[in-house]
Each structure stands twice: as structure tokens, then as C-alpha cells.
N, C-alpha and C positions, 0 to 999 in steps of 0.2 A: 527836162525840168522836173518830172514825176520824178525819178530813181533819185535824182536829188537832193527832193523834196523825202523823200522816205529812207533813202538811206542817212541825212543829218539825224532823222527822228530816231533810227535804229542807233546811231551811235551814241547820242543822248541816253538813250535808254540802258543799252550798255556799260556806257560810261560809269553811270549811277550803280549799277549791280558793283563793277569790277573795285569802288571805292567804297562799300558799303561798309559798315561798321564792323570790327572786328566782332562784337560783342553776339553776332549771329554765326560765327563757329564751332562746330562742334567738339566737343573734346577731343573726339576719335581721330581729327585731323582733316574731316570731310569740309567738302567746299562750303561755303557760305551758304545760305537756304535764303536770298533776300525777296525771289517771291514765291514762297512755300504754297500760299492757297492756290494760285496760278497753276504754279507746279501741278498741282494734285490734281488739280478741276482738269485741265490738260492732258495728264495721266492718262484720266477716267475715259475722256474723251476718243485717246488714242485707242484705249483697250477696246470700247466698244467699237472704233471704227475696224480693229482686228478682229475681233467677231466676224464683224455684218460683210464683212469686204477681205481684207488679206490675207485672213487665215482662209479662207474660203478657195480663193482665189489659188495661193499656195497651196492646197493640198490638190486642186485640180491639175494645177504645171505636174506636181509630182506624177500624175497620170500619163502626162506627155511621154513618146519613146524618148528611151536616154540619149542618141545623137540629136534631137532636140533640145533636150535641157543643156548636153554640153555644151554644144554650137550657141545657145543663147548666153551662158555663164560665160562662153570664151570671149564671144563679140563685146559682152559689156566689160568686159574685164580689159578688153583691147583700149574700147573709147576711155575709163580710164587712165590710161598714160598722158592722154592730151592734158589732164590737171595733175598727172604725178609727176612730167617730167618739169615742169618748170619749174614746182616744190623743191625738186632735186636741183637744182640749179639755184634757188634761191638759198639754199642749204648748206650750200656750198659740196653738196656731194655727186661729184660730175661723175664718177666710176657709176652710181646707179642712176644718175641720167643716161649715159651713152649704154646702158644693158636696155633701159625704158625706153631710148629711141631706137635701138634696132630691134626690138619684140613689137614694137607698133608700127615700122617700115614691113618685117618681114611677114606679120602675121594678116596686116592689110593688103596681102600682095597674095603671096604665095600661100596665106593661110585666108585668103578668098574675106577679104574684109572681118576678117577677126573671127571666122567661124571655126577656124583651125588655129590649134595652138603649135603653129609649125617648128617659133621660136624657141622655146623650150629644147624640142632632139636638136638643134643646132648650136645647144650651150648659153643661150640667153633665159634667166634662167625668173620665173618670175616671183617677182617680191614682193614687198605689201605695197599697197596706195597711201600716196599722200596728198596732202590736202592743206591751206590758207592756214588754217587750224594749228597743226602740228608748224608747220615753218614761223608762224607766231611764237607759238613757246621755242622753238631754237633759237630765236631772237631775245628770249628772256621774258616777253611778257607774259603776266600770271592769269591763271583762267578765269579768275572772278569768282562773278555766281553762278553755281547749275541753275540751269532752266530746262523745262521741258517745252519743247518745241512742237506746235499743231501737226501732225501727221510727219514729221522729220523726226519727232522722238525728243531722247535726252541731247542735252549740246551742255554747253558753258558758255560765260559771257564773251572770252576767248574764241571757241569755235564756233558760236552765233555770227559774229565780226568775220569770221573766215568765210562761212557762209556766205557773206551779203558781199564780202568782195566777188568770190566767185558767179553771184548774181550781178553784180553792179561792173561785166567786162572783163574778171580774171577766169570766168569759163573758155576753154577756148574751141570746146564743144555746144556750148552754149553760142558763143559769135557764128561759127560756123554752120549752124541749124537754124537760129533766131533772131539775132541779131543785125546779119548779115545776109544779101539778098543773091542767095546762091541758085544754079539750076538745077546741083546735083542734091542738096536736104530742103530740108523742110521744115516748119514750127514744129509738128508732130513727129519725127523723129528724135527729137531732143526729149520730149516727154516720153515718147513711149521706151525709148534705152534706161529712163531711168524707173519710170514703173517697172520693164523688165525687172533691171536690178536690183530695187525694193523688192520683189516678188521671189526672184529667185534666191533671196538672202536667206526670206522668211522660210521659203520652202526648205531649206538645208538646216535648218533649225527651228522647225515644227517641235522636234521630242524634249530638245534641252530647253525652251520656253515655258512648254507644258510643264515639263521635271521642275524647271525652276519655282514656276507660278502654286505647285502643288507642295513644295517641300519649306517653300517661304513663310515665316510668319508676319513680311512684310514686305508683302512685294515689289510696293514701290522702292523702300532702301536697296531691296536686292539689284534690282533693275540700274538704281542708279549708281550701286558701288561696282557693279558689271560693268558699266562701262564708264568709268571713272578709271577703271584699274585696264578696262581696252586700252584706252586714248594715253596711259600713263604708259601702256606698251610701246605702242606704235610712236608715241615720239621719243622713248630709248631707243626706239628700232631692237628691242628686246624679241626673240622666238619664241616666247610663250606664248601660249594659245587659250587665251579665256573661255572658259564656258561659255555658250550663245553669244561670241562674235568670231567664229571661226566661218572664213570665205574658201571653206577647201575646193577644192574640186569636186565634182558628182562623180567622178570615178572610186573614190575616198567614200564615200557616203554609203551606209548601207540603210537600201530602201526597204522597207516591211510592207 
């Protein structure tokens, strides 16, 4: 009764963003800004939680040996597929569902629960992630307004909506951990794969954050056309690779 008590109010709220007036559009072509102070107060908020906590956090993983860090980038990159492959299938693009479901048969198997990327040398070959988000706009609908979101960062009224599906039953790593009353997960495993993943994002881009935040004369615009031009990536399924949203591998990475 709660999820549906909260998720009406998220869609309310959304709704409102996604129909706001044109007259808060930018020239430049950038989304609607319909809650700007939010936004910022948000922002600020996030920044200092990356301070006192993520960045912190991030530079000590970097410490970690590297078959650590890859084993935990590969594992989360595995549980991923659980929310890409059905993206792919809603998308109508089954060729990279069936590459997404045999990289997450073979690499939970033979690659010891996703700590080996075994899929890969066997020609499965891996692609970016998708998400509620991105299958939204393949369906046509338009992103709305940005918002910046508590500790999730930047979104759109679009990928906020994608979000609260994936919270409200389209996780299927989320039912399986949380949800769902298994013997083999647990509450804490659903949280801690995605902490990992937040942590080891940041970690892999520690320098261009920094580079970013130091050569900006606005950070926050920078921050949010960053990833306005990701998200406008990843649902062309375009190979371009944005400054600070690149998920490469740590083998790729050169650590200082």
C-alpha cells in the first residue's frame, strides 16, 4: 500500500515537470530547468556527500589489489544484465538480449558468479547497460525536466519514472535480494552490489571529475550537459564515450 501510496505521488510530481511550460527552455536546446533551486540545493548536497564519503571511499578501492577491483567491477557488471536484458527485449532488440543472457549464464557459472569475465574470450561480447529510462524514450516519450536526484545524482523527469519502475518490481535483482524471500540473497546484498557500483564508477573517474570541476566555470551546467549528452548516447546506442561516464574496464585505466 506504501509503494503505492509513493509511487502515485512520484508520478504526480513527474507528470508536472514533463508538461511544464515551454517558456523555461533554454535557447541552447537544454531540458526545461522546472525545479532549478531544488536542483542546485541538491547538487550542493550531493557534492558535499562526495567529499565526506565517495570520494573518500573511491580513492581507498583504488588502493585495493587489481584482481579485486576487477572481480568486483566484473561481478557488478554481471548483476546488471538482470535489468539490461529485459530493456533489450522491451526494445525490441533480441540479438543483444540473447549476447546479455549468455554473458550472465556463462559468467555466473563458469566465471564463478560474475567474478570472471569468462563471456567475453568466448565471443559474448559486452555492451553498454540499459535501463527503464532509455526503453522509455525508444517508446517516444520525451524526458521532461532534469532534476537532480539525492545521492542518485542527475536523472530527467523520464529517467526518474524509469527509476521508480525499477524500484516499484521491474528490478529483478532487486525481487531476488529484497523483495523476495530467498535462502540463497539477502536485503544486504542488493545494497551492497550497488554501493560497490557507485564506488567503483567513481573510482574510474576520480581525474576527469576533478579535470572537470577545476576547468568549469559552471559546474553544475557542466555536470548536467555531461550527462544529458551520456543518456542522449546510450539511448542512440551511439560508441561514443563521454568524458566522466565512461564504465571501462580497470584493465583500460591507468592508475597513478
Amino acid at each position: 500500500m506504501k509503494k503505492t501510496i509513493y509511487f502515485s505521488i512520484l508520478c504526480l510530481f513527474l507528470s508536472f515537470g514533463a508538461l511544464a511550460d515551454d517558456s523555461t527552455k533554454k535557447s541552447s536546446g537544454d531540458l526545461n530547468e522546472c525545479w532549478e533551486g531544488f536542483n542546485k540545493a541538491t547538487f550542493s548536497l550531493n557534492q558535499a556527500l562526495d567529499g565526506i564519503l565517495f570520494e573518500p571511499l573511491a580513492k581507498g578501492y583504488r588502493h585495493l589489489p587489481s584482481p579485486v577491483r576487477t572481480g568486483t567491477s566484473n561481478m557488478v557488471s554481471n548483476i546488471s544484465n538482470l535489468m539490461t536484458i529485459p530493456n533489450n527485449l522491451f526494445q525490441g532488440d533480441f540479438k543483444s538480449a540473447a549476447n546479455n543472457t549468455m554473458r550472465l549464464v556463462v559468467n555466473s557459472t563458469l566465471g564463478i558468479l560474475g567474478l570472471f569475465d569468462v563471456a567475453t574470450g568466448l565471443g559474448y561480447e559486452k555492451l553498454d547497460k540499459e535501463d527503464y529510462g532509455q526503453t522509455l524514450a525508444a517508446w517516444g516519450m520525451e524526458p521532461g525536466c532534469y532534476i537532480v536526484l539525492p545521492i542518485l545524482g542527475p536523472s530527467t523527469a523520464r529517467d526518474a519514472f524509469g527509476q521508480a519502475i525499477s524500484f516499484f518490481g521491474g528490478d529483478p535483482w532487486y525481487n531476488i535480494t529484497s523483495e523476495n524471500d530467498t535462502r540463497y540473497f539477502k536485503d544486504s546484498d542488493y545494497f551492497f552490489s550497488k554501493m560497490a557500483d557507485g564506488i567503483d564508477f567513481r573510482a574510474k573517474n576520480i581525474e576527469a571529475f576533478d579535470s572537470i570541476e577545476k576547468n568549469s566555470i559552471d559546474f553544475y551546467a557542466s555536470v548536467k550537459s555531461l550527462y544529458l549528452q551520456d543518456r542522449e548516447r546510450k539511448i542512440s546506442n551511439s560508441g561514443i564515450i563521454i568524458d566522466a561516464m565512461d564504465d571501462s574496464d580497470w584493465e583500460d585505466i591507468e592508475i597513478k
